[in-house]
MARPA-133841 format. One line per 4 residues: their letters; for each residue x, y, z of N, C-alpha, C, O. Coordinates in steps of 0.001 Angstrom, whole numbers. Layout:
BEGIN
a	X/Y/Z/X/Y/Z/X/Y/Z/X/Y/Z ~ ...
***
This chain:
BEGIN
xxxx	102789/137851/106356/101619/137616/105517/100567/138685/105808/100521/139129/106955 ~ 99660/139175/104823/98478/140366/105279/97469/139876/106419/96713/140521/107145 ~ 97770/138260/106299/96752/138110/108034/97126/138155/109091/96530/137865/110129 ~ 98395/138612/108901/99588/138743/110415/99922/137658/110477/101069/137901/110852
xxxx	99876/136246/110405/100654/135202/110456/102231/135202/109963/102900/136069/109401 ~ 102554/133820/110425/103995/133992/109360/103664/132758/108879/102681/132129/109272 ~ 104920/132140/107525/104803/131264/107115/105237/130004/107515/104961/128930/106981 ~ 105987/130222/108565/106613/129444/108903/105691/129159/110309/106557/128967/111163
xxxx	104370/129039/110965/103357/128716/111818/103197/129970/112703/103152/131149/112351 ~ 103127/129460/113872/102759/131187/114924/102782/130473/116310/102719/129263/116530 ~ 102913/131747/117400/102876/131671/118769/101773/130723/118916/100760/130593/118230 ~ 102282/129913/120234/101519/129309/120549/101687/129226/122139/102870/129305/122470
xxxx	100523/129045/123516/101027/128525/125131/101619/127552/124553/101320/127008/123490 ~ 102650/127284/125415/103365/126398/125840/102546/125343/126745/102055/125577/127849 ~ 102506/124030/125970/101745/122917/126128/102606/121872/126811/103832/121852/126701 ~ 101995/121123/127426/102507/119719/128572/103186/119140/127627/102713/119533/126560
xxxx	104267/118225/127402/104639/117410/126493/105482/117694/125136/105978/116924/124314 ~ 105438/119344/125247/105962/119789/124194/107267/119627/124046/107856/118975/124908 ~ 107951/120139/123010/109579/119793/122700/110082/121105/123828/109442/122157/123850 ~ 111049/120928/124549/111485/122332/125226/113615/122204/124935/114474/121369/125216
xxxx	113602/123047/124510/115371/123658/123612/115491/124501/124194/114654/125401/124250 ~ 116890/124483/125002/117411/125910/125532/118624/126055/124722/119699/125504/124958 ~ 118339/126904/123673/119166/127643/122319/120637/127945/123063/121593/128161/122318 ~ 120822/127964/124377/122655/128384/124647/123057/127046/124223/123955/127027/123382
xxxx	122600/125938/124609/123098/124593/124492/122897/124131/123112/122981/122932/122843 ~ 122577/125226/122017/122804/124537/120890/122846/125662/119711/122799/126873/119926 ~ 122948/125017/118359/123078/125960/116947/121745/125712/116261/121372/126529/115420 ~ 120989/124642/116553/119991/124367/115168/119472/123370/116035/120007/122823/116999
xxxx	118033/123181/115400/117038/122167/115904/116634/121323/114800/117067/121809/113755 ~ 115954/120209/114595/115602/119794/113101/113622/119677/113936/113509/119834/115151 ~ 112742/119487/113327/111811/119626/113850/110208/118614/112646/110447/118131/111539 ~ 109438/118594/113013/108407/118332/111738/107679/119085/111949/107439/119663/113009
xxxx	106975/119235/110415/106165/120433/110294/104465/119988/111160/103574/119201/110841 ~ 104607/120783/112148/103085/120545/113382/103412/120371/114385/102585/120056/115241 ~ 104807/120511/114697/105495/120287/116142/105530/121440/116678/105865/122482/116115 ~ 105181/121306/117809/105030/122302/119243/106561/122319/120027/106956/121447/120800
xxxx	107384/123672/119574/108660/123592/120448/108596/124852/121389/108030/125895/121064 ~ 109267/124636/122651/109148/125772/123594/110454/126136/123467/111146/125225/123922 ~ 111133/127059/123054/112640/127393/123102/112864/128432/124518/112175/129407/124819 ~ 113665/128056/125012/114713/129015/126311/115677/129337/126441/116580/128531/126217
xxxx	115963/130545/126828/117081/131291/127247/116882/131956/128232/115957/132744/128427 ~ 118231/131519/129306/117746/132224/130474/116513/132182/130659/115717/131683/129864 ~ 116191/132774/131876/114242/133147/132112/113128/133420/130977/111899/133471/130937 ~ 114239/133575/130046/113076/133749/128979/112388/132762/128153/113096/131755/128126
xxxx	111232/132586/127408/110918/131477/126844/109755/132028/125723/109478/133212/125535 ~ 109251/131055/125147/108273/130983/124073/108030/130482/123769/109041/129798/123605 ~ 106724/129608/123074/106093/128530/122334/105951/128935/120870/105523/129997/120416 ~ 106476/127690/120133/105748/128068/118395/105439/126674/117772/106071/125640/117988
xxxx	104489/126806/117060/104198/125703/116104/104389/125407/114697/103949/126044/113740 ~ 105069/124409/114695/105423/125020/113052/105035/124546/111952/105316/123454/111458 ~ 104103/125714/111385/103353/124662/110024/104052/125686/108738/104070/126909/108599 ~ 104325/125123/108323/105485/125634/107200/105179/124551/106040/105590/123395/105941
xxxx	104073/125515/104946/104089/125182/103714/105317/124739/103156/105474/123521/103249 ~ 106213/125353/102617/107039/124732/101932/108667/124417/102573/109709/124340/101922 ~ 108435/124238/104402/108814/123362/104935/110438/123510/104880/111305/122639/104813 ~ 110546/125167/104941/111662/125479/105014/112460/126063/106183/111821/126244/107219
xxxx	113982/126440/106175/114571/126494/107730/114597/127767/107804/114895/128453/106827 ~ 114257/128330/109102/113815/129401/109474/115207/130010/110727/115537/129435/111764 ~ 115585/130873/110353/116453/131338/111236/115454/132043/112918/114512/132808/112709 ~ 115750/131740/114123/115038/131461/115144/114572/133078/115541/113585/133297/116244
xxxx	115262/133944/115093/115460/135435/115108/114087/136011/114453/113313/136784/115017 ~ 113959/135518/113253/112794/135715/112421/111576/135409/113062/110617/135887/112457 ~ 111249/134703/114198/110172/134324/114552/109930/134238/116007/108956/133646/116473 ~ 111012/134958/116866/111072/135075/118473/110830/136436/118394/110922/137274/117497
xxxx	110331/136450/120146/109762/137574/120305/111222/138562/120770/112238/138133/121317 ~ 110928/139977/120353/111990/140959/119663/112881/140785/121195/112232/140656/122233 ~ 114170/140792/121223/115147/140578/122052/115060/139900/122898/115280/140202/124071 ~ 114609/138496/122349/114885/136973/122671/116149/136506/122567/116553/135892/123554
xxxx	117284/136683/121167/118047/136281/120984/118612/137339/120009/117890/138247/119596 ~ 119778/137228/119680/120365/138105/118861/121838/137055/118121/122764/137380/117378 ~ 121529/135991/118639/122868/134701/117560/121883/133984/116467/120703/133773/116746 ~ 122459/133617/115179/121757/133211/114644/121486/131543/114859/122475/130811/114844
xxxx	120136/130951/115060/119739/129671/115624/118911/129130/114478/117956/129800/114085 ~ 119206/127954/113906/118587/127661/112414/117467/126406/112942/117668/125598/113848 ~ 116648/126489/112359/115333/125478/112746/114722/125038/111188/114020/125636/110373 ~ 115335/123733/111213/115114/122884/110224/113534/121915/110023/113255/120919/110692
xxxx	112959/122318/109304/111268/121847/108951/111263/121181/108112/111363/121537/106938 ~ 111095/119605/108670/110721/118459/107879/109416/118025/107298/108619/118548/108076 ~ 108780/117446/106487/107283/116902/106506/107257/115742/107582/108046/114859/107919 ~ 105977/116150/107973/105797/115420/108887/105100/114084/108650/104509/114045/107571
xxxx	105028/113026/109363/104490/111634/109000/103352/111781/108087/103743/111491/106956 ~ 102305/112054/108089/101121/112091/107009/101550/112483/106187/101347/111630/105323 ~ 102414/113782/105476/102871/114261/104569/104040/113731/103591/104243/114151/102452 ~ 104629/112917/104135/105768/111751/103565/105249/110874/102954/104416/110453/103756
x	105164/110289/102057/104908/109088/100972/105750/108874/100015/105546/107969/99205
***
């Protein structure tokens, strides 16, 4: 996006309580849109939040920091409770 964001939310610290996924132990996450996930590999790690307008799945590559991962890891964005009716 021209404000440097992405659409799919942005970096965030890694917060107490948050969701934490270590991507060897899996293919895909399902998630709601405003959820705080810390993903890991090996020593490495990262926080993101995901506010995703139109709440779509984001391949994990697209939004980790550059040679985090190199398999493709799919992250599925649901509406979240307020947004469901």
């Amino acid at each position: 996006m021209a404000n440097g964001k992405s659409v799919h939310g942005s970096a965030v610290v890694a917060q107490a309580g948050a969701k934490v996924v270590n991507i060897d132990d899996r293919k895909a996450l399902n998630v709601d849109c405003g959820e705080i996930v810390t993903f890991r590999k090996g020593d490495k790690s990262f926080s993101w939040k995901f506010e995703s307008a139109n709440h779509r799945a984001v391949d994990l590559r697209a939004i980790a920091p550059s040679g985090f991962t190199d398999k493709p890891f799919m992250v599925y964005v649901s509406r979240n409770e307020s947004e469901r009716t």
